[in-house]
Structures are given as structure tokens and as C-alpha cells.
PDB file as gemmi writes it, atoms N, CA and C in Angstrom:
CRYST1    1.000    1.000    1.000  90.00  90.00  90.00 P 1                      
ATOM      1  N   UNK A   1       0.857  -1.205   0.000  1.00  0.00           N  
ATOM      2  CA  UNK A   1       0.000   0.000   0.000  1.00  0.00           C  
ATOM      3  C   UNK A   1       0.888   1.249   0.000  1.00  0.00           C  
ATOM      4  N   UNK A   2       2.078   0.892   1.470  1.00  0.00           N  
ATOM      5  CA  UNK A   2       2.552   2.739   0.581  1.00  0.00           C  
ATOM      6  C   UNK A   2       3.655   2.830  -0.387  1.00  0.00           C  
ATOM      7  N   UNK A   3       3.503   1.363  -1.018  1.00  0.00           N  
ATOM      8  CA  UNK A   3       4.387   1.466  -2.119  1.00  0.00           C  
ATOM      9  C   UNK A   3       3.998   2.196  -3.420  1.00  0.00           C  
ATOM     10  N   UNK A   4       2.600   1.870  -3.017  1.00  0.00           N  
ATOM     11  CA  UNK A   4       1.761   3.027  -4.379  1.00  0.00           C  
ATOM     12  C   UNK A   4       1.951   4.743  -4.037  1.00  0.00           C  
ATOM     13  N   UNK A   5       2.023   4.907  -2.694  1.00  0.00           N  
ATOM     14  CA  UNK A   5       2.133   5.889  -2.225  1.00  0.00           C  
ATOM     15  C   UNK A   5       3.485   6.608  -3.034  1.00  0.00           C  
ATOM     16  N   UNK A   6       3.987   5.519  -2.607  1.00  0.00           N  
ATOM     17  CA  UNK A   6       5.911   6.064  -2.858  1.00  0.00           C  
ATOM     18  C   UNK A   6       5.891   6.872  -4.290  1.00  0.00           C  
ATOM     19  N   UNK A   7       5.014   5.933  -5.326  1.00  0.00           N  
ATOM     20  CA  UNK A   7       5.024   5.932  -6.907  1.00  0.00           C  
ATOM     21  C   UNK A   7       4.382   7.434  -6.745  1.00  0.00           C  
ATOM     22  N   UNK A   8       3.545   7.701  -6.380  1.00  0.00           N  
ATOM     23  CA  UNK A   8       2.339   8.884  -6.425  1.00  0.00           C  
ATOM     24  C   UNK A   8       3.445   9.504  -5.941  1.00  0.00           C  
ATOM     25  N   UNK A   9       3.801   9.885  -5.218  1.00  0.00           N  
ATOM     26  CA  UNK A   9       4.926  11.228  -4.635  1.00  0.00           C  
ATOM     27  C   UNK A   9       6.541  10.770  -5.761  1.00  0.00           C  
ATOM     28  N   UNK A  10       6.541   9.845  -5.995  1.00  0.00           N  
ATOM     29  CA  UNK A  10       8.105  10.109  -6.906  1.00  0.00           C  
ATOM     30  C   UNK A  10       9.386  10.595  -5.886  1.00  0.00           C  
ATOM     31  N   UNK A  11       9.587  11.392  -6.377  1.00  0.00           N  
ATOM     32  CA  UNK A  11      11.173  12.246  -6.247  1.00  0.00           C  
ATOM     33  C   UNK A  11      10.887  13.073  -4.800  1.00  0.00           C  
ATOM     34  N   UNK A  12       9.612  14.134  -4.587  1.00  0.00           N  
ATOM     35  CA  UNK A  12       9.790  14.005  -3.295  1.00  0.00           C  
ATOM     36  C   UNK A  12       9.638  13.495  -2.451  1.00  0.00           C  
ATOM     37  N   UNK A  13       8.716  12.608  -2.494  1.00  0.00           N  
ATOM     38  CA  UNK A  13       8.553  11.241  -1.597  1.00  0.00           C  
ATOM     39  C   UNK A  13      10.106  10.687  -1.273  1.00  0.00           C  
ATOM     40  N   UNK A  14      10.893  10.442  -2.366  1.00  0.00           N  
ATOM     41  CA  UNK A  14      12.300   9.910  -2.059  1.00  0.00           C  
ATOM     42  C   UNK A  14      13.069  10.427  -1.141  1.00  0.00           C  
ATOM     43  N   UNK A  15      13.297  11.598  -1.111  1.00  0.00           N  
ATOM     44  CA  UNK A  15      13.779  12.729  -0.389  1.00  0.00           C  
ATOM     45  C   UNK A  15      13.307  12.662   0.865  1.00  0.00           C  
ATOM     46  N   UNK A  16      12.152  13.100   1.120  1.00  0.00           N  
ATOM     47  CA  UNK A  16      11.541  13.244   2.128  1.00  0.00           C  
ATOM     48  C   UNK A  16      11.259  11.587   2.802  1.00  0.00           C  
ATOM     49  N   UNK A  17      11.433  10.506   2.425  1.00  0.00           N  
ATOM     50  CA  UNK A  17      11.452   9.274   3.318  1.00  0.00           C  
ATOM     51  C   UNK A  17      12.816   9.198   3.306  1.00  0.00           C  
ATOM     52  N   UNK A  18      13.746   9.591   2.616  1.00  0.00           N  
ATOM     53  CA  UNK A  18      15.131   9.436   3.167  1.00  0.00           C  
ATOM     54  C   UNK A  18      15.349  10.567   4.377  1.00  0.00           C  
ATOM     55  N   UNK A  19      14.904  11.673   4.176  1.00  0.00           N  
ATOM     56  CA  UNK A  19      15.238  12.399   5.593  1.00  0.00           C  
ATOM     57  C   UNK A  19      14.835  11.795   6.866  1.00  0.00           C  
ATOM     58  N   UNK A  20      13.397  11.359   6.678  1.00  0.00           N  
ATOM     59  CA  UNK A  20      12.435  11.103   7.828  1.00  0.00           C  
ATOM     60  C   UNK A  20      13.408   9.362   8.507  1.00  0.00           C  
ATOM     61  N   UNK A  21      14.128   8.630   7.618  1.00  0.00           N  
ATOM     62  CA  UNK A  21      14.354   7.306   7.809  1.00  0.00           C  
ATOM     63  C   UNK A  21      15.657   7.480   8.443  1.00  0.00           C  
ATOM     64  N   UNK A  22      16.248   8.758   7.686  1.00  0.00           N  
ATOM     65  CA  UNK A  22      17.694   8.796   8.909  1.00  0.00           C  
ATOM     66  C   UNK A  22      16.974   9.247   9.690  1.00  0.00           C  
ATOM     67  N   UNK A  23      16.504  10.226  10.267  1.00  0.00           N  
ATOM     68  CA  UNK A  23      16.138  11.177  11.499  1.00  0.00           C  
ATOM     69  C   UNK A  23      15.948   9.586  12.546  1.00  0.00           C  
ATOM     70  N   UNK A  24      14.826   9.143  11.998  1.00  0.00           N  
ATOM     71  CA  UNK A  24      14.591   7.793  12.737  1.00  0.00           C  
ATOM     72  C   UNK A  24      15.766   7.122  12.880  1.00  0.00           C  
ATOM     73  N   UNK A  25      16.443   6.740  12.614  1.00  0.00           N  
ATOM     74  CA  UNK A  25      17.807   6.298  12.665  1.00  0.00           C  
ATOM     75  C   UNK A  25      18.283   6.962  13.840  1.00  0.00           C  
ATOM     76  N   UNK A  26      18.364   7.986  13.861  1.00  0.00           N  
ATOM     77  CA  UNK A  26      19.470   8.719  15.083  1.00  0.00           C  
ATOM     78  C   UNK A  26      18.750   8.567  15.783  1.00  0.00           C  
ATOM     79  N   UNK A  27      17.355   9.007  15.947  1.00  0.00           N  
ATOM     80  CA  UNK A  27      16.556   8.665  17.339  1.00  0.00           C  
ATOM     81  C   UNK A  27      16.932   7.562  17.805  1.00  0.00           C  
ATOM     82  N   UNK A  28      16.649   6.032  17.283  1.00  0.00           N  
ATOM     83  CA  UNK A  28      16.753   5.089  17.854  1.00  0.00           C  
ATOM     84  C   UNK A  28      18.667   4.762  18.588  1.00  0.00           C  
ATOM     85  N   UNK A  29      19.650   5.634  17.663  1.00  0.00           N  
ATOM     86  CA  UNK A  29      20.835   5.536  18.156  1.00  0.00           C  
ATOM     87  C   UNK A  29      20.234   6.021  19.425  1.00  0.00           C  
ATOM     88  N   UNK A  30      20.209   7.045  19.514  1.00  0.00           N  
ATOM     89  CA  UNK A  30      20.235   8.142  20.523  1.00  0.00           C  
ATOM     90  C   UNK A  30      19.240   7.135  21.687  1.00  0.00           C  
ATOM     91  N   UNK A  31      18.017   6.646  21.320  1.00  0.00           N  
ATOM     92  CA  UNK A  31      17.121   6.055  22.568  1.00  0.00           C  
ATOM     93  C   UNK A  31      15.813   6.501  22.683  1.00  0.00           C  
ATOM     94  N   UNK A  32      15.159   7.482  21.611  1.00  0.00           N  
ATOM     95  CA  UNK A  32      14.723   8.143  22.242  1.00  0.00           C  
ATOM     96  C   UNK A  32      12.987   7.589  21.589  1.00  0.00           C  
ATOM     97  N   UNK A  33      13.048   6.555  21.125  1.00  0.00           N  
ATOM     98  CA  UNK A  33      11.584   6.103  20.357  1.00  0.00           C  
ATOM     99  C   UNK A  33      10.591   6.461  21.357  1.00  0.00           C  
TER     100      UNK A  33                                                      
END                                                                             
């Protein structure tokens, strides 16, 4: 399902789930889920 999503947003979708997927990334370094 949000693979259709992904398709519908394209290029900023890419961008913007790569920001959001590091950010998540450091949180979980960090502890803070």
C-alpha cells in the first residue's frame, strides 16, 4: 500500500522518506523512540 504511495509522490517522496528514515535512525541511536 505505501508502495503506491511512494510511486504517487516520486522524487519528493524519495527525499523526504530518506530524511524522515535517517532522522529515525538517530533517534533510535540516541534512545529516544
Amino acid at each position: 500500500s505505501h508502495k503506491e504511495k511512494r510511486s504517487s509522490y516520486a522524487p519528493e517522496s524519495g527525499v523526504r522518506y530518506d530524511g524522515i528514515y535517517r532522522i529515525e535512525k538517530c533517534w533510535r541511536k540516541v534512545g529516544i523512540q
